[in-house]
N, C-alpha and C positions, 0 to 999 in steps of 0.2 A: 653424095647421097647418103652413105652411110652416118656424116655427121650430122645431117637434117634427121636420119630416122632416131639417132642417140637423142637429139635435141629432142624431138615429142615423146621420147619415154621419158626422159629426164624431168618434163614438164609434167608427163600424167602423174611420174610417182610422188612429184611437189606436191600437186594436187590432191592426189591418189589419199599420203601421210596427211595434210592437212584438214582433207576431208573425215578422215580416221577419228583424227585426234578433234576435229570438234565435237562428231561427235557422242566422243567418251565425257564433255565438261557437259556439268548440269547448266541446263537453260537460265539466265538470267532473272531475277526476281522484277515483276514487274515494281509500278511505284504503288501501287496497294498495297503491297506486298510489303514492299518495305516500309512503307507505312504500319500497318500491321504491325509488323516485326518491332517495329519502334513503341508505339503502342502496349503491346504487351511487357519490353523491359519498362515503360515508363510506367505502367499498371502494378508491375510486379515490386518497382523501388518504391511506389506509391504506399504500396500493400504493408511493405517491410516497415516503410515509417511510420505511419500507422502503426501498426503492432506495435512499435517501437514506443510511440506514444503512448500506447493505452498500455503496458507494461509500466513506462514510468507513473503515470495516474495513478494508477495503484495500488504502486509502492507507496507514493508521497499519500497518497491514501490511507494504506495501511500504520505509514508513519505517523499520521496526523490523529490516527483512531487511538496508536498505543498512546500516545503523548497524553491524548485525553482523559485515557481508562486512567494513567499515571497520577493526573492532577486529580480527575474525582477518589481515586482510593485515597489520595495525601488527604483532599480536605477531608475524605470522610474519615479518616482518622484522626485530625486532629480537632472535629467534632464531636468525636466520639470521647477522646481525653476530655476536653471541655465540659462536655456533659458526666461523665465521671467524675469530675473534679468538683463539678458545681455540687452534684449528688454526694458527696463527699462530704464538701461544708456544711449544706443545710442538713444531714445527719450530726454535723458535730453539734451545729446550732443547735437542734433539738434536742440531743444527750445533754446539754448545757442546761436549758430550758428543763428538762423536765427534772434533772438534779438540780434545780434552785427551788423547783416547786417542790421537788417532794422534801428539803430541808425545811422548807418554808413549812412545809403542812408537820413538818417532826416537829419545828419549834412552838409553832402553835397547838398540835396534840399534848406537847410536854410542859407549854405553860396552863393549858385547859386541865392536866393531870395536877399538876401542884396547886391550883387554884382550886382544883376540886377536892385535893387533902386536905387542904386549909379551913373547908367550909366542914 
């Protein structure tokens, strides 16, 4: 008798601990649940790559903007020589031009003065 009465303590405190210890564990997530769960990390690496994306855009953005300012400052400086250089010449041309005419107009005042001593 007394090892049938040890047996049903032994069995309630099996029971007793077991009962205890389930329950101290949190309830299992249902499958919404985990779906859910799934859901948000796949929203949330979604989220990251994105950013991630629109971070590089950006930059190659920002890279493709400087490259350009680059090019237009070059040509427009070397339009701007161009045009100083042409404005250059046609200044020379004209100092040229206007020193042939004004000799031109010397020698014909200086043969109009000898022509006019002579008369």
């Amino acid at each position: 008798m007394k090892k049938i009465i040890a047996l049903v303590v032994g069995i309630a405190f099996v029971f007793g601990t077991a009962g205890f210890a389930v329950a101290q564990a949190p309830a299992p997530a249902t499958k919404a649940e985990d779906k859910k769960m799934g859901d948000d990390k796949k929203a949330s690496a979604d989220k990251m790559a994105a950013d991630k994306k629109a971070a590089a855009d950006k930059m190659a953005a920002d890279k493709k903007a400087a490259a350009d300012k680059k090019a237009a400052d070059k040509k427009a400086a070397a339009d701007k020589m161009a045009a100083d250089k042409k404005a250059a010449a046609d200044k020379k041309t004209a100092d040229k031009k206007t020193a042939a005419d004004k000799m031109a107009d010397d020698k014909k005042t200086a043969a109009d003065k000898k022509t006019g001593d002579k008369k």
